[in-house]
Backbone bond lengths (Angstrom), bond angles and torsions (degrees), N, CA, C in turn:
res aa  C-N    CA-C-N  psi(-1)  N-CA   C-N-CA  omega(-1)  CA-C   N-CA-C  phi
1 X - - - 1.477 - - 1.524 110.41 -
2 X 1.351 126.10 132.07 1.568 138.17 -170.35 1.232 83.25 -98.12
3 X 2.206 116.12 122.60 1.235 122.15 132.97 1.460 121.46 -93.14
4 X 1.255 98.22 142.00 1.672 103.67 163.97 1.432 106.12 -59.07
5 X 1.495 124.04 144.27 1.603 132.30 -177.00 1.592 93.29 -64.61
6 X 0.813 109.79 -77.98 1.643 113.37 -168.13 1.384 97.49 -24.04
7 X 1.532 139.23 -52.46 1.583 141.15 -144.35 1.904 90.40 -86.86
8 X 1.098 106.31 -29.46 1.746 119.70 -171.24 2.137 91.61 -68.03
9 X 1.306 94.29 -72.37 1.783 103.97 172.56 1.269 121.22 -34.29
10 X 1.154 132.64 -59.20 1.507 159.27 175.17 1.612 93.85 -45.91
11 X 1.865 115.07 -48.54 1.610 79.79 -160.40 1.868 96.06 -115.04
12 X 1.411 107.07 35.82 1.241 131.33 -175.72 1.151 127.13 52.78
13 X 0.968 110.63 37.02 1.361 110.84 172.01 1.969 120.59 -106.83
14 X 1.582 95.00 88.86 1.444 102.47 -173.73 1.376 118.13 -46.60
15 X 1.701 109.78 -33.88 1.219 107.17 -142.56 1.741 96.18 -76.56
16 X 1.235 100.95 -15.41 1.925 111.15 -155.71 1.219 86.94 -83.90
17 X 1.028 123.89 -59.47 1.895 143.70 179.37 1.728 102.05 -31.75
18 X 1.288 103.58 -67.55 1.971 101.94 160.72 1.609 119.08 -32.76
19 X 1.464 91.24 -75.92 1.548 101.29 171.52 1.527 118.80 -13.36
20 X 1.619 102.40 -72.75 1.308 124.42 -134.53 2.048 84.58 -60.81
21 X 2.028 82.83 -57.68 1.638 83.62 -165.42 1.482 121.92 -53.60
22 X 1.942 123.02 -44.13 1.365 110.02 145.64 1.136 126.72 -15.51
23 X 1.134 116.86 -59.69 1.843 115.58 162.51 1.229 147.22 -20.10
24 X 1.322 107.05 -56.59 1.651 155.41 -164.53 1.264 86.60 -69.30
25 X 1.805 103.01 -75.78 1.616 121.55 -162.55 1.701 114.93 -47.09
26 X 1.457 106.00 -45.70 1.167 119.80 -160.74 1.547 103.28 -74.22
27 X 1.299 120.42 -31.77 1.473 142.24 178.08 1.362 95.19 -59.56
28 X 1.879 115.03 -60.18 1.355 92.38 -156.67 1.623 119.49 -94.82
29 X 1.424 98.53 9.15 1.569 105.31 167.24 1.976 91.24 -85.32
30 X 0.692 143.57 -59.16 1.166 111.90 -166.89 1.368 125.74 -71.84
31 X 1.435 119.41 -12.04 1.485 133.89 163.27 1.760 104.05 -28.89
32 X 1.490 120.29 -55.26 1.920 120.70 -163.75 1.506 94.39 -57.90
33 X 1.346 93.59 -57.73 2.129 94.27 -160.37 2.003 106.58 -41.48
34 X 1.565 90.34 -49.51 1.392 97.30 -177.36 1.164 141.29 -34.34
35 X 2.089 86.35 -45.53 1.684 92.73 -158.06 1.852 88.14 -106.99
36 X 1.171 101.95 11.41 2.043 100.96 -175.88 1.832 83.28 -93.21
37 X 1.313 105.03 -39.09 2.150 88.60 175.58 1.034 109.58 -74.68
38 X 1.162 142.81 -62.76 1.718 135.63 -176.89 1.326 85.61 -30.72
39 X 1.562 128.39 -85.94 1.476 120.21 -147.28 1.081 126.72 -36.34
40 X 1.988 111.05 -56.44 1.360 123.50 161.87 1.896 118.73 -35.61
41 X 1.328 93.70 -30.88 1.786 93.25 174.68 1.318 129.18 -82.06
42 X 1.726 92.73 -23.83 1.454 109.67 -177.81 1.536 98.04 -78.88
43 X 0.936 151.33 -23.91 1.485 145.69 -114.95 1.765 98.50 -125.55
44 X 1.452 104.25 -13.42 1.682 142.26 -159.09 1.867 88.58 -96.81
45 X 1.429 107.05 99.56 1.493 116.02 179.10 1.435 107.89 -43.26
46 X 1.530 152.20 119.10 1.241 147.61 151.85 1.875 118.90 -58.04
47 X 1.359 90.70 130.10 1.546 84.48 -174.82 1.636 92.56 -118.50
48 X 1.914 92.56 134.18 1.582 90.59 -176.58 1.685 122.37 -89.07
């Protein structure tokens, strides 16, 4: 289950709040590679 940090803070729990955003970060470094392959796939004429 994905908490928002703030909702992690709020019910004090630092340690989850770390977590979560580690999370985030790690997500959105891998977000480029991801969406630079889809594109390269997208970019690949479909034949119906």
């Amino acid at each position: 289950p994905h908490t928002h940090p703030a909702e992690a803070v709020l019910a004090g729990d630092a340690a989850a709040a770390r977590a979560v955003e580690t999370e985030h970060r790690a997500g959105a470094a891998a977000l480029p590679r991801r969406s630079s392959t889809w594109a390269a796939h997208s970019r690949r004429p479909r034949r119906r």
